[in-house]
PDB file of N, CA, C and O in Angstrom, chain B, residues numbered from 101:
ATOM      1  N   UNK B 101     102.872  89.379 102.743  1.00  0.00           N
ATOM      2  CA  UNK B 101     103.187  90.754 102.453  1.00  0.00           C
ATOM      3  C   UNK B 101     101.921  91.392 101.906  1.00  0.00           C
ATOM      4  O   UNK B 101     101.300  91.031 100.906  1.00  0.00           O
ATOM      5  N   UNK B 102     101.651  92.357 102.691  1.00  0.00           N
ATOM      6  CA  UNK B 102     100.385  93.023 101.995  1.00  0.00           C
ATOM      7  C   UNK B 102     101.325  94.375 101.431  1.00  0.00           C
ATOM      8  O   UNK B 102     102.462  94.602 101.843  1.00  0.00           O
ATOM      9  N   UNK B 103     100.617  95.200 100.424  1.00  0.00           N
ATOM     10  CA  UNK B 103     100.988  96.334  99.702  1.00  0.00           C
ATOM     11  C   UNK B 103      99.687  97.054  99.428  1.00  0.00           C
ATOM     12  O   UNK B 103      98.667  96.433  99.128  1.00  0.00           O
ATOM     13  N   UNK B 104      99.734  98.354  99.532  1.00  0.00           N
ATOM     14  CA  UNK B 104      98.785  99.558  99.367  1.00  0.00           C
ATOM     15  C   UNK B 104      99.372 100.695  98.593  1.00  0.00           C
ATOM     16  O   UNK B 104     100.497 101.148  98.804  1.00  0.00           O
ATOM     17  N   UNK B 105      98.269 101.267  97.386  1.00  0.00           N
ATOM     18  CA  UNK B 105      98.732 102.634  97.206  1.00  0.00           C
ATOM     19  C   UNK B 105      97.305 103.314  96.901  1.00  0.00           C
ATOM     20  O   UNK B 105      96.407 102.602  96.451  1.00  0.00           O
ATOM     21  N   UNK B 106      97.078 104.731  97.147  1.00  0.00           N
ATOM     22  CA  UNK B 106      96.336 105.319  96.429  1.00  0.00           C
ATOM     23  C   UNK B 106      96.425 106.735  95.792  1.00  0.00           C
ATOM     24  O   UNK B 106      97.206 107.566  96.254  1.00  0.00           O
ATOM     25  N   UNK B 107      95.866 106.924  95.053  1.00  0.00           N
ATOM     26  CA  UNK B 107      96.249 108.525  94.161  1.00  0.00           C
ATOM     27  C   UNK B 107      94.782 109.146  94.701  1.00  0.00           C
ATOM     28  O   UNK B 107      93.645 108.748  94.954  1.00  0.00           O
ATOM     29  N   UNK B 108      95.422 110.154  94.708  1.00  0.00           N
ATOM     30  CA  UNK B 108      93.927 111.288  94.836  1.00  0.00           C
ATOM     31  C   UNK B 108      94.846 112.301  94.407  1.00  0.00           C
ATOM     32  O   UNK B 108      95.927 112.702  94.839  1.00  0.00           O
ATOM     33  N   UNK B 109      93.674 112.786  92.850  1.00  0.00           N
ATOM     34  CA  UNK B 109      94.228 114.131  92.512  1.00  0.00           C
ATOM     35  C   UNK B 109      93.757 115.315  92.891  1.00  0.00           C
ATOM     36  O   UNK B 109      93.151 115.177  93.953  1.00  0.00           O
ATOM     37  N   UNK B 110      93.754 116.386  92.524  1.00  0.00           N
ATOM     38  CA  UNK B 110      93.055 117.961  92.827  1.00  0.00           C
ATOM     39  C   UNK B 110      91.833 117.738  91.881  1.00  0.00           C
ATOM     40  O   UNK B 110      91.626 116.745  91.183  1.00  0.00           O
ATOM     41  N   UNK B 111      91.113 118.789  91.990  1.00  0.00           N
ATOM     42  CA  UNK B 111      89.951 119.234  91.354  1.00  0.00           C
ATOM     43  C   UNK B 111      90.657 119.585  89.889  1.00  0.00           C
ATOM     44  O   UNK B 111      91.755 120.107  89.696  1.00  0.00           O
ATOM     45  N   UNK B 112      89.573 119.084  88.817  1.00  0.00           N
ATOM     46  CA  UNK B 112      90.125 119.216  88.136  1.00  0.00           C
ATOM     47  C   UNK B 112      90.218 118.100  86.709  1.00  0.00           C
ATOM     48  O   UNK B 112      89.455 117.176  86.991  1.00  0.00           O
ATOM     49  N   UNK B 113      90.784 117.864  85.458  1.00  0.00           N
ATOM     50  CA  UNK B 113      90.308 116.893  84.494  1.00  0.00           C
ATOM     51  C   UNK B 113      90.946 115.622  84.713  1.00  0.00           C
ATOM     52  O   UNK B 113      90.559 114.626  84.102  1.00  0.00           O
ATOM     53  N   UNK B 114      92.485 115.556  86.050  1.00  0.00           N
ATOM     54  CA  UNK B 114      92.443 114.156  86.476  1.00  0.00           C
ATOM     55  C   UNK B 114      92.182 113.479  87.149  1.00  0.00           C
ATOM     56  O   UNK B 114      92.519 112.303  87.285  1.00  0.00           O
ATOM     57  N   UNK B 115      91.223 114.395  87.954  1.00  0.00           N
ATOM     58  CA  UNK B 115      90.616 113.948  89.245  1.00  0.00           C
ATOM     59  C   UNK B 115      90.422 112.148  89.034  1.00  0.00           C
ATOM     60  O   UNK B 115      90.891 111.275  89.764  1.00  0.00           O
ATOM     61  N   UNK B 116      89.479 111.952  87.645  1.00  0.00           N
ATOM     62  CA  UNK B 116      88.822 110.424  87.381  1.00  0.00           C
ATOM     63  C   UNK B 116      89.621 109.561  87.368  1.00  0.00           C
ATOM     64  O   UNK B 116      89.309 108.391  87.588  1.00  0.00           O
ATOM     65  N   UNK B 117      91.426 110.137  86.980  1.00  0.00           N
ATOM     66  CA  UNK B 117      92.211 108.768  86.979  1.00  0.00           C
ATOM     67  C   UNK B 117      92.562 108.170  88.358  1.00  0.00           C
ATOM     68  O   UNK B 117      93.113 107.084  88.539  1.00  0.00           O
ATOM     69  N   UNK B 118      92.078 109.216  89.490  1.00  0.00           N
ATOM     70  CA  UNK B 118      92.637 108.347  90.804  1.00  0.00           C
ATOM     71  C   UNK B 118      92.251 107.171  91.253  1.00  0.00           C
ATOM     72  O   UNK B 118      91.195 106.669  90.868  1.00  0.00           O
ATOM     73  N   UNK B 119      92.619 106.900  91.652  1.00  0.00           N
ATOM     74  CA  UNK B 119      92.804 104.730  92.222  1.00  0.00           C
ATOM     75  C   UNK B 119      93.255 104.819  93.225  1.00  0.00           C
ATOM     76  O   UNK B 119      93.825 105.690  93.882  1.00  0.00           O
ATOM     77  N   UNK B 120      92.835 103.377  93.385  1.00  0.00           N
ATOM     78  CA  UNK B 120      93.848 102.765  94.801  1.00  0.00           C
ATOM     79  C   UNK B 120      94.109 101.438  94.198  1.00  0.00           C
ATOM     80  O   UNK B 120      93.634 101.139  93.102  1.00  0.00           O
ATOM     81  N   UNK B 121      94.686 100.818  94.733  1.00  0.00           N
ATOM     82  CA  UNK B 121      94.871  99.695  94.615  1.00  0.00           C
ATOM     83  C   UNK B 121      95.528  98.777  95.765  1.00  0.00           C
ATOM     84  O   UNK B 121      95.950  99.448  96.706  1.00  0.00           O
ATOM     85  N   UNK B 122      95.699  97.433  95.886  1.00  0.00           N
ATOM     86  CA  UNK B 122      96.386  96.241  96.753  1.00  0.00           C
ATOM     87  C   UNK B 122      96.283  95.155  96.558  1.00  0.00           C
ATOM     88  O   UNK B 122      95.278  94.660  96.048  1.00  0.00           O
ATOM     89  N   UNK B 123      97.713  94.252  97.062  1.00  0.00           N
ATOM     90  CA  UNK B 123      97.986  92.965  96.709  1.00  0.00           C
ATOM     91  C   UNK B 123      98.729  92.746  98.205  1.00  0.00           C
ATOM     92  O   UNK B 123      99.417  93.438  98.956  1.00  0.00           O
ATOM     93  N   UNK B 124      98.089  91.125  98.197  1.00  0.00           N
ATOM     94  CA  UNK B 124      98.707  90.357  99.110  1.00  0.00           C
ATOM     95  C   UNK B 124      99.304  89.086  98.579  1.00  0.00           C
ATOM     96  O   UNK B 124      98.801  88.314  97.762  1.00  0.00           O
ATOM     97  N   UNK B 125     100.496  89.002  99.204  1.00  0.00           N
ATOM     98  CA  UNK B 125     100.899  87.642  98.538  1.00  0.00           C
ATOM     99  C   UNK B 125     101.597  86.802  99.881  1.00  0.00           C
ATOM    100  O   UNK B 125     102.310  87.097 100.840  1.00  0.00           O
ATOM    101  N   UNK B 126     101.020  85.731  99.400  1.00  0.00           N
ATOM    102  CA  UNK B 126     101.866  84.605 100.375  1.00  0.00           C
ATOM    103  C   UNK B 126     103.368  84.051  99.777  1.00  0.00           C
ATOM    104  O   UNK B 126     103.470  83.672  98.611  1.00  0.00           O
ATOM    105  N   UNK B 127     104.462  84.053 100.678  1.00  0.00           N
ATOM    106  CA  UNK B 127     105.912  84.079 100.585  1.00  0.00           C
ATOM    107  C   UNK B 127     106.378  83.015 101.224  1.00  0.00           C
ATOM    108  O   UNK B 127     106.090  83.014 102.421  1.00  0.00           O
ATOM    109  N   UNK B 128     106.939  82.191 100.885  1.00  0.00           N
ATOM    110  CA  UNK B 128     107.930  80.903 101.592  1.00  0.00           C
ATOM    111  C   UNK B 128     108.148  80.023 100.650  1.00  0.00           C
ATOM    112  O   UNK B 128     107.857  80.009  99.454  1.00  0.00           O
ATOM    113  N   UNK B 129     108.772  79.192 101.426  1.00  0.00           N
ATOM    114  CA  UNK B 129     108.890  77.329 100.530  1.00  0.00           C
ATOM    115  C   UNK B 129     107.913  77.127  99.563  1.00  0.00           C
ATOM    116  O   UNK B 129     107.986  77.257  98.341  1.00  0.00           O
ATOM    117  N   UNK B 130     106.622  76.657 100.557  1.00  0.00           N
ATOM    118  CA  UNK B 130     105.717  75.910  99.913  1.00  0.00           C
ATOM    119  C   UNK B 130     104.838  76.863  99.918  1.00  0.00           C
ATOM    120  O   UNK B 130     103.809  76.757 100.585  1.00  0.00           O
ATOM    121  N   UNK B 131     105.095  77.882  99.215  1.00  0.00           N
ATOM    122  CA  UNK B 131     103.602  79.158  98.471  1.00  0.00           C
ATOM    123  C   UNK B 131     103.430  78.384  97.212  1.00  0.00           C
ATOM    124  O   UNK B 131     104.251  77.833  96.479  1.00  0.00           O
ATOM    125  N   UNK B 132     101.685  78.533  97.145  1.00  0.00           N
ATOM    126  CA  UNK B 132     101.409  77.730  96.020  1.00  0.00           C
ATOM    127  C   UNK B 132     101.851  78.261  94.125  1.00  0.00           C
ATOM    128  O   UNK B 132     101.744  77.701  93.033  1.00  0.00           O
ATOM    129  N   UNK B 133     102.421  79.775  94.661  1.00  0.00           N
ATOM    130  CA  UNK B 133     102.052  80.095  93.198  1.00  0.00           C
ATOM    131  C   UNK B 133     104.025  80.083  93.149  1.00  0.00           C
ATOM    132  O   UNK B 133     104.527  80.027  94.271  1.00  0.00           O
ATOM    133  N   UNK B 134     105.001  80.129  91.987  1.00  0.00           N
ATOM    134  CA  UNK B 134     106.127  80.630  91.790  1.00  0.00           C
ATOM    135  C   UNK B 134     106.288  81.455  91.539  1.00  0.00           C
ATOM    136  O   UNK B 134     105.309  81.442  90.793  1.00  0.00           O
ATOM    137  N   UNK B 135     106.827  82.795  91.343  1.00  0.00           N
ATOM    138  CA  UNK B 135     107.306  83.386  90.466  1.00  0.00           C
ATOM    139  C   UNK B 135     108.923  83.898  89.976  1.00  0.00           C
ATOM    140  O   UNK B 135     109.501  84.625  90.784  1.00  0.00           O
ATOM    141  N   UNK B 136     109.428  83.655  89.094  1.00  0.00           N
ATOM    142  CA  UNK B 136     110.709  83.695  88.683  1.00  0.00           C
ATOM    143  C   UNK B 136     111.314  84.876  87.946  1.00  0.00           C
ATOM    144  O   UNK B 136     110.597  85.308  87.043  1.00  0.00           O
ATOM    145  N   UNK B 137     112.378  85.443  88.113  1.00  0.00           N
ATOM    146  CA  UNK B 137     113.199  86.558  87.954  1.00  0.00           C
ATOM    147  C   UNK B 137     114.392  86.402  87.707  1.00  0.00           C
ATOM    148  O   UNK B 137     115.158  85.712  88.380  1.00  0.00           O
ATOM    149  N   UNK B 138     114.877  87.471  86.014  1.00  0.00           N
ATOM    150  CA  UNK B 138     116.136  87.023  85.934  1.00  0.00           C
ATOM    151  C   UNK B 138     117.171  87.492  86.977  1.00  0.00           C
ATOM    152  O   UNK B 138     118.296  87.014  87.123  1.00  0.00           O
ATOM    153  N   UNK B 139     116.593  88.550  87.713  1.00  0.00           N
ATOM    154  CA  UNK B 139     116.493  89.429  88.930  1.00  0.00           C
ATOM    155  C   UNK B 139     117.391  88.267  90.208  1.00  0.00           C
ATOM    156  O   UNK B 139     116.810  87.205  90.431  1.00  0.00           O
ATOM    157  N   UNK B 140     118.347  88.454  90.743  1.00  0.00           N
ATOM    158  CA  UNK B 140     118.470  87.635  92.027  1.00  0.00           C
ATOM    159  C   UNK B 140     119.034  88.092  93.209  1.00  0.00           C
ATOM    160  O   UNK B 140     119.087  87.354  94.193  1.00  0.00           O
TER     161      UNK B 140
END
């Protein structure tokens, strides 16, 4: 799963907070990392 976002603001004093950002993660059985959620 890849994921993308980016901000672009107007002209202006928040112009500097815009970003982007992305994450890829590998998903199945045997992915090396876990992650757990009380979430199901």
């Amino acid at each position: 799963v890849v994921c993308a976002d980016s901000a672009v603001y107007a002209e202006g004093p928040a112009r500097p907070t815009g970003g982007a950002a992305a994450v890829a993660m590998l998903i199945g059985p045997h992915a090396p990392i876990v992650f757990e959620s009380k979430y199901r």
